[in-house]
KOLGU-4560 file (N, C-alpha, C; in nm, 3 decimals, padded with zeros to 5 digits):
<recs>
<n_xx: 14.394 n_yy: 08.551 n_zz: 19.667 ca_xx: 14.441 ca_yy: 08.676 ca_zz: 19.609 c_xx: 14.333 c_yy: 08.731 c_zz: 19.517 mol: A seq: 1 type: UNK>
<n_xx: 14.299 n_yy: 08.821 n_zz: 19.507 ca_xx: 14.155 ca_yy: 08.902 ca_zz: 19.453 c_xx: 14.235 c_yy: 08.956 c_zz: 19.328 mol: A seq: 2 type: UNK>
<n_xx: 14.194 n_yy: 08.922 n_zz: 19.248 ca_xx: 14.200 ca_yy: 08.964 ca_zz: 19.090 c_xx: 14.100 c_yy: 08.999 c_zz: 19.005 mol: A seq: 3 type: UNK>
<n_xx: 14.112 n_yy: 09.098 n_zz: 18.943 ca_xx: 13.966 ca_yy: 09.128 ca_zz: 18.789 c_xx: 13.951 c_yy: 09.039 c_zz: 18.686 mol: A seq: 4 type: UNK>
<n_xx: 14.050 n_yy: 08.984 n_zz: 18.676 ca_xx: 14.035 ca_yy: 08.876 ca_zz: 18.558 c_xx: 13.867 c_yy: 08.828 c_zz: 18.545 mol: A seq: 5 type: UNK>
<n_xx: 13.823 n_yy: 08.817 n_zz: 18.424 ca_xx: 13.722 ca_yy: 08.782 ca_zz: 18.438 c_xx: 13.722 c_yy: 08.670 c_zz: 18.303 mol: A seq: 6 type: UNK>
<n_xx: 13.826 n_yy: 08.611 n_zz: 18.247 ca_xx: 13.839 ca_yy: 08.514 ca_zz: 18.150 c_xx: 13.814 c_yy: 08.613 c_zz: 18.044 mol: A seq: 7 type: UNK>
<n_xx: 13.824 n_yy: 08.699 n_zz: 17.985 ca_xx: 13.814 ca_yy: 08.746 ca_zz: 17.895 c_xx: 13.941 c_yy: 08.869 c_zz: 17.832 mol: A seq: 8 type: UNK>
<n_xx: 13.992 n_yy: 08.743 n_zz: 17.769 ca_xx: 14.147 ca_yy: 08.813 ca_zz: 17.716 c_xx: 14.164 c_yy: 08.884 c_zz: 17.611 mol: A seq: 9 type: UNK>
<n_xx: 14.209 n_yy: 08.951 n_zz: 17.618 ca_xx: 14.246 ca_yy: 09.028 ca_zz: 17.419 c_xx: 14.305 c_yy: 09.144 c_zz: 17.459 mol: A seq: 10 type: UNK>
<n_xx: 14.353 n_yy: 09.200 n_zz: 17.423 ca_xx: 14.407 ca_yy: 09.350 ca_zz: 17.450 c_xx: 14.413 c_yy: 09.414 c_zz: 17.330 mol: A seq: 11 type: UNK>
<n_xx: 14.378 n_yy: 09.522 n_zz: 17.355 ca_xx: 14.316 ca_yy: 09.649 ca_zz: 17.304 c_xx: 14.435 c_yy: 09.717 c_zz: 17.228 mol: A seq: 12 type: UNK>
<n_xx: 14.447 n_yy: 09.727 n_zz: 17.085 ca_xx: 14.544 ca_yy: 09.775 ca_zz: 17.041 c_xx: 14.603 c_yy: 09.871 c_zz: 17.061 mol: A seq: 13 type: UNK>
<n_xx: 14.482 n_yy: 09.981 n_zz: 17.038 ca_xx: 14.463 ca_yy: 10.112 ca_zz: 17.086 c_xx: 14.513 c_yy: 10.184 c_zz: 17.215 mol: A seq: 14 type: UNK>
<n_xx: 14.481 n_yy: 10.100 n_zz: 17.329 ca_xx: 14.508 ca_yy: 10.137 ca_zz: 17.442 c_xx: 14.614 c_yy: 10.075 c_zz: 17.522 mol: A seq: 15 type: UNK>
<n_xx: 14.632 n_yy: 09.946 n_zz: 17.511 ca_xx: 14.721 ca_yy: 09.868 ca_zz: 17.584 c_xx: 14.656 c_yy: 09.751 c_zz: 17.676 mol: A seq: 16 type: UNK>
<n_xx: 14.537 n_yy: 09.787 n_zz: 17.709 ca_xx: 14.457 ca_yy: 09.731 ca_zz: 17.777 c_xx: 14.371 c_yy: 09.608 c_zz: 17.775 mol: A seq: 17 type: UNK>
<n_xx: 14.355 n_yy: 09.493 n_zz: 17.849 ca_xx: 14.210 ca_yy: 09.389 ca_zz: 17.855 c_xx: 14.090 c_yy: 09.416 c_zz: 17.806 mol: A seq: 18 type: UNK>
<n_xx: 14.053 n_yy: 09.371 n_zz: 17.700 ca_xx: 13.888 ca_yy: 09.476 ca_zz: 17.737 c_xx: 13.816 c_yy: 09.379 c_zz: 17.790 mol: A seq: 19 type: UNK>
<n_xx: 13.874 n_yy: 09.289 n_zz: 17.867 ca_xx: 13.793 ca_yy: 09.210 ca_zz: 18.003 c_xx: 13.790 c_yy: 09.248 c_zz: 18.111 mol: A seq: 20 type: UNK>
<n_xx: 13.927 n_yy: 09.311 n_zz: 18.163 ca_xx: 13.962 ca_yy: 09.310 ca_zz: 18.285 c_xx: 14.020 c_yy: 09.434 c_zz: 18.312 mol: A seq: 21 type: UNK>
<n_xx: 14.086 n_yy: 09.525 n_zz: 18.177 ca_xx: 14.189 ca_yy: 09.661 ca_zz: 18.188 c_xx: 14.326 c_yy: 09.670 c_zz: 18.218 mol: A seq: 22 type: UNK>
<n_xx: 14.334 n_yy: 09.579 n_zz: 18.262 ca_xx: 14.502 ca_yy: 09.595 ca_zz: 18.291 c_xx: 14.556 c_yy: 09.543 c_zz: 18.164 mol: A seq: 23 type: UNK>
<n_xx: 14.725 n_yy: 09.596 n_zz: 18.187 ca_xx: 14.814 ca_yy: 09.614 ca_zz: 18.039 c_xx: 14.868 c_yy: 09.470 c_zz: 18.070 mol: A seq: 24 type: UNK>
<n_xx: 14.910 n_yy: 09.387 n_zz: 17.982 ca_xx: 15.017 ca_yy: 09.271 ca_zz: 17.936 c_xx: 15.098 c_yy: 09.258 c_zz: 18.072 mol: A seq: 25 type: UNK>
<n_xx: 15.200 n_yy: 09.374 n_zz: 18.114 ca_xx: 15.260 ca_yy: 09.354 ca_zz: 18.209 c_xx: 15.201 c_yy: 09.351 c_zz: 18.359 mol: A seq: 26 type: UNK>
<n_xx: 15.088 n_yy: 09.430 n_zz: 18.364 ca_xx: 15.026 ca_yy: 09.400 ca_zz: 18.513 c_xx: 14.980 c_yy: 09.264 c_zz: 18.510 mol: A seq: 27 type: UNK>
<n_xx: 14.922 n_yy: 09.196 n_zz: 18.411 ca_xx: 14.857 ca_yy: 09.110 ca_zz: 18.417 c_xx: 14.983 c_yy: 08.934 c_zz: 18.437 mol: A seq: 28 type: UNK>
<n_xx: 15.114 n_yy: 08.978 n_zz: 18.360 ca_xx: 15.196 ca_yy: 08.883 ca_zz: 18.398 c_xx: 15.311 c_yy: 08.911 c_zz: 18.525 mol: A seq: 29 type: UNK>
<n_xx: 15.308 n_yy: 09.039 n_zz: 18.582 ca_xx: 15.318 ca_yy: 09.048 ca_zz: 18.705 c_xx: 15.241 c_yy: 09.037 c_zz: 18.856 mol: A seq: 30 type: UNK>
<n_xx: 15.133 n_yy: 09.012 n_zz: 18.794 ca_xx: 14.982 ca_yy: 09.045 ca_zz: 18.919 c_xx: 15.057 c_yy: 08.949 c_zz: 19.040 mol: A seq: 31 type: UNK>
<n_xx: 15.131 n_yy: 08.806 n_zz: 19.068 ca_xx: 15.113 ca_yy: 08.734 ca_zz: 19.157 c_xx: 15.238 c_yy: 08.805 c_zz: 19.255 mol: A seq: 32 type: UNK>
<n_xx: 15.311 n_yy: 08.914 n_zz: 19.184 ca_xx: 15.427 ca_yy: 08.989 ca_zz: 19.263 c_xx: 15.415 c_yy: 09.105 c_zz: 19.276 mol: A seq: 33 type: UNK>
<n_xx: 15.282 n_yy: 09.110 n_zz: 19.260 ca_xx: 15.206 ca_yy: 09.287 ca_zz: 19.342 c_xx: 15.220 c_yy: 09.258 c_zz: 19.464 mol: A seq: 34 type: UNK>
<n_xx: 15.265 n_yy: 09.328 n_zz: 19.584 ca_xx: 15.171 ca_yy: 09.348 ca_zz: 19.720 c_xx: 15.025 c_yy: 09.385 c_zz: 19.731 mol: A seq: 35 type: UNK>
<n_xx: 14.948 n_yy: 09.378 n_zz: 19.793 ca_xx: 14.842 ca_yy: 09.379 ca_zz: 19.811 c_xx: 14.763 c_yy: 09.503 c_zz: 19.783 mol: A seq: 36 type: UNK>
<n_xx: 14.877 n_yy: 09.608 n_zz: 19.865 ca_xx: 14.846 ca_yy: 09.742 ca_zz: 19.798 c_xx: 14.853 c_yy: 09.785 c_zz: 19.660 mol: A seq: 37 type: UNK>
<n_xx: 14.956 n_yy: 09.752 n_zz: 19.563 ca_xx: 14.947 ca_yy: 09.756 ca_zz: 19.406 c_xx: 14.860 c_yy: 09.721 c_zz: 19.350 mol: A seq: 38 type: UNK>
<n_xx: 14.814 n_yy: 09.592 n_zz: 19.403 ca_xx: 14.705 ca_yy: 09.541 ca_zz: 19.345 c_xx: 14.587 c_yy: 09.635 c_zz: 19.363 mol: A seq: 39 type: UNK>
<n_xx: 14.596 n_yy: 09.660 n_zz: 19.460 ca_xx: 14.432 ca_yy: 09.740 ca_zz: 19.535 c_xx: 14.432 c_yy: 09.892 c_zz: 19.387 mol: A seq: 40 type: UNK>
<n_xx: 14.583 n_yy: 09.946 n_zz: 19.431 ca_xx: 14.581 ca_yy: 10.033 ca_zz: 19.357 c_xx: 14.554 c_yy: 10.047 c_zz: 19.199 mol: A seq: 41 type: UNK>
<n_xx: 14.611 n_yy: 09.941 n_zz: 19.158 ca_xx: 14.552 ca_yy: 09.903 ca_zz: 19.035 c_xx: 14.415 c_yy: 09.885 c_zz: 18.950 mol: A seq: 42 type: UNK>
<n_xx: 14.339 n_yy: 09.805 n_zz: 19.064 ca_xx: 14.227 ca_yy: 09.778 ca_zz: 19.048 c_xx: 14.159 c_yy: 09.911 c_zz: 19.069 mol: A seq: 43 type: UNK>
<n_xx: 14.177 n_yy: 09.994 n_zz: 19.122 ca_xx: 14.141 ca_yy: 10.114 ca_zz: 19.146 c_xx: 14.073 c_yy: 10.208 c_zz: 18.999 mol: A seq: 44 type: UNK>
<n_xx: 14.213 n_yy: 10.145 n_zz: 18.931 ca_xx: 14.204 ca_yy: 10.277 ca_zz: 18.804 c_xx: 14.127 c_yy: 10.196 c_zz: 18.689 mol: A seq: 45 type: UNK>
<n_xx: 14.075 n_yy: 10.051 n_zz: 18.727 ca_xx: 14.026 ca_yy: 09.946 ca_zz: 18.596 c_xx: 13.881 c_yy: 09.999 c_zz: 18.523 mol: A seq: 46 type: UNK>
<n_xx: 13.803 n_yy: 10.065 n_zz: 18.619 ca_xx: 13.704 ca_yy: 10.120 ca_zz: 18.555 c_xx: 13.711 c_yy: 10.238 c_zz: 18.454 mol: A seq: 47 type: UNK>
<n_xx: 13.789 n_yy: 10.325 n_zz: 18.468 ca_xx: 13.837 ca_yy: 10.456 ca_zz: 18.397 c_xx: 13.897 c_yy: 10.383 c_zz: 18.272 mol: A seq: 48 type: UNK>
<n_xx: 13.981 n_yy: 10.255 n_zz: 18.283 ca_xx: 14.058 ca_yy: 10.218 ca_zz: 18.166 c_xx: 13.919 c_yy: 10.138 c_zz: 18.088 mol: A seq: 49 type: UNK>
<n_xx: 13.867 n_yy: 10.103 n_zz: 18.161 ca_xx: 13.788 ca_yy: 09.990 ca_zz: 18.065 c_xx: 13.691 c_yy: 10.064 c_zz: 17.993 mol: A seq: 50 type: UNK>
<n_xx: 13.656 n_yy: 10.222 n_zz: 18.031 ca_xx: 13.601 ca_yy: 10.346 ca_zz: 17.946 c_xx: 13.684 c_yy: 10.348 c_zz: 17.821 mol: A seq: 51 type: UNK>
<n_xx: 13.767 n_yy: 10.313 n_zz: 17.832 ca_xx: 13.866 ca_yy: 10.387 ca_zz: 17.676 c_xx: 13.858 c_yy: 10.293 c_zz: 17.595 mol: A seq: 52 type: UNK>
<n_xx: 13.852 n_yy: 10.150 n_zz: 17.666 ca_xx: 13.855 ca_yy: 10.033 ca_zz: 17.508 c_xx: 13.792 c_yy: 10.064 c_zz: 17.388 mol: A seq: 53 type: UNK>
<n_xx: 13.832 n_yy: 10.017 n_zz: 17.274 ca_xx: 13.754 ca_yy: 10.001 ca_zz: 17.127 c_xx: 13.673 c_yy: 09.932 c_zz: 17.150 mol: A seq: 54 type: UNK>
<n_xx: 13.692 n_yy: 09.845 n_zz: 17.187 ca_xx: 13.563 ca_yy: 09.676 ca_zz: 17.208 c_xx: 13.540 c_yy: 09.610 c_zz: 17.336 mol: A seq: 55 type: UNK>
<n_xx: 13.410 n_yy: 09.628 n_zz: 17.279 ca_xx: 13.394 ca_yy: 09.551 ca_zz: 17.426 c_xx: 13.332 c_yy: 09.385 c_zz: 17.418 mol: A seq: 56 type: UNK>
<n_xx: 13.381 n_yy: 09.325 n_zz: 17.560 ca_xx: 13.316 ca_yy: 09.156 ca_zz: 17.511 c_xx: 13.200 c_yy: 09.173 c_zz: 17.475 mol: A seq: 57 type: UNK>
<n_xx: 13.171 n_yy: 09.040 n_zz: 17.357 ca_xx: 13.076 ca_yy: 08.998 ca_zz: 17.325 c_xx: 12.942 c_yy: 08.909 c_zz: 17.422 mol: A seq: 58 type: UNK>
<n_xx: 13.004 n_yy: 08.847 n_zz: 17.491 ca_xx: 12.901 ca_yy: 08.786 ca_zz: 17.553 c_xx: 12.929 c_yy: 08.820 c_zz: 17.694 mol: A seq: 59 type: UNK>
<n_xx: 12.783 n_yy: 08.827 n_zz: 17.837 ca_xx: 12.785 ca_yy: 08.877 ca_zz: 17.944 c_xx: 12.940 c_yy: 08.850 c_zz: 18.037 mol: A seq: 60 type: UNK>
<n_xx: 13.002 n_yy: 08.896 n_zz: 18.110 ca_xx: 13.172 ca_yy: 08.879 ca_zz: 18.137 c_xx: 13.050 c_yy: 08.881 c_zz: 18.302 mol: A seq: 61 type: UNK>
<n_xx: 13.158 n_yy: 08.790 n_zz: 18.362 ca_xx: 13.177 ca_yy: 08.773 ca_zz: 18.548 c_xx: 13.147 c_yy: 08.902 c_zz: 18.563 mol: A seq: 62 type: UNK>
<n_xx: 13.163 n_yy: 09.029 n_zz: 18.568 ca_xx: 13.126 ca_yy: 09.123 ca_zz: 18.602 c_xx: 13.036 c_yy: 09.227 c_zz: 18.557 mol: A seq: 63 type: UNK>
<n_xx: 13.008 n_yy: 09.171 n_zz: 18.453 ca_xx: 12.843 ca_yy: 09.220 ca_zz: 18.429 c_xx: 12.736 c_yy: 09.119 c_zz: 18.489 mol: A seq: 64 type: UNK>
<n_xx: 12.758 n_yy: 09.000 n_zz: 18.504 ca_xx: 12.620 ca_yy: 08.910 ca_zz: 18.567 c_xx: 12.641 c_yy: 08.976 c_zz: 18.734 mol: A seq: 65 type: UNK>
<n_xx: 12.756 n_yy: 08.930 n_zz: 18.821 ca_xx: 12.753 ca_yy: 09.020 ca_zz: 18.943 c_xx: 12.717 c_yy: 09.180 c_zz: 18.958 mol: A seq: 66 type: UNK>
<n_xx: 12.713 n_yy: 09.231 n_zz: 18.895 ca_xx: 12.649 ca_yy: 09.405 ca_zz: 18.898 c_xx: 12.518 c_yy: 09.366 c_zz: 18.882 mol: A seq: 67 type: UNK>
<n_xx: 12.453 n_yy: 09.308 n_zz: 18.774 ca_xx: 12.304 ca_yy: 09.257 ca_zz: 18.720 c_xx: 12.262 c_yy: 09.204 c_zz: 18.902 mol: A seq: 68 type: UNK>
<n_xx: 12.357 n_yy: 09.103 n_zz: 18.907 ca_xx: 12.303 ca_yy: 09.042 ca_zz: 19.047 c_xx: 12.298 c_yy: 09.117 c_zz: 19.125 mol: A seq: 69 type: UNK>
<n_xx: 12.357 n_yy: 09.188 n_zz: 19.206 ca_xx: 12.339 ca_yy: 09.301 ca_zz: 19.292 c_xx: 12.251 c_yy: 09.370 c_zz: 19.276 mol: A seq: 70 type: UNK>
<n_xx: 12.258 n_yy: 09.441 n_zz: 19.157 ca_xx: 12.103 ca_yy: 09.535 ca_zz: 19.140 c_xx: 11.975 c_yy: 09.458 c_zz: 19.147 mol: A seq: 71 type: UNK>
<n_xx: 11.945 n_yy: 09.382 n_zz: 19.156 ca_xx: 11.820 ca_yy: 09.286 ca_zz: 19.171 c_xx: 11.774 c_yy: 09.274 c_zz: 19.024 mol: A seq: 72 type: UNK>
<n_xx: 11.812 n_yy: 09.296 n_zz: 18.949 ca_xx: 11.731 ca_yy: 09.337 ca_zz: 18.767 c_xx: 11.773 c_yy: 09.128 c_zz: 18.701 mol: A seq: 73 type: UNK>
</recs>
């Protein structure tokens, strides 16, 4: 099952949000009773949310070393 989680928990007072991953409290303790499509859809909107956080992690997250990796840098 494909998830954003990237170990990096806290949620964002401000917004509602992961500033690991973006999703709210409840997506994140409902994720294993999404269909596939919710999920998809979800993940969809994680970049736009993860724009709004106050904070962001401190040290490199699973998805900053994979983007780094991809780009060859």
């Amino acid at each position: 099952m494909e998830s954003p989680c990237i170990l990096v928990c806290a949620i964002d007072d401000r917004t509602g949000y992961c500033f690991g991953c973006g999703r709210t409290r409840e997506e994140i303790g409902s994720w294993t009773l999404y269909t596939d499509a919710e999920r998809h859809s979800i993940m969809q909107a994680l970049p736009t949310r993860l724009e709004t956080v106050e904070r962001k992690p401190r040290r490199e997250t699973r998805r900053a070393r994979l983007a780094r990796d991809r780009s060859g840098a």
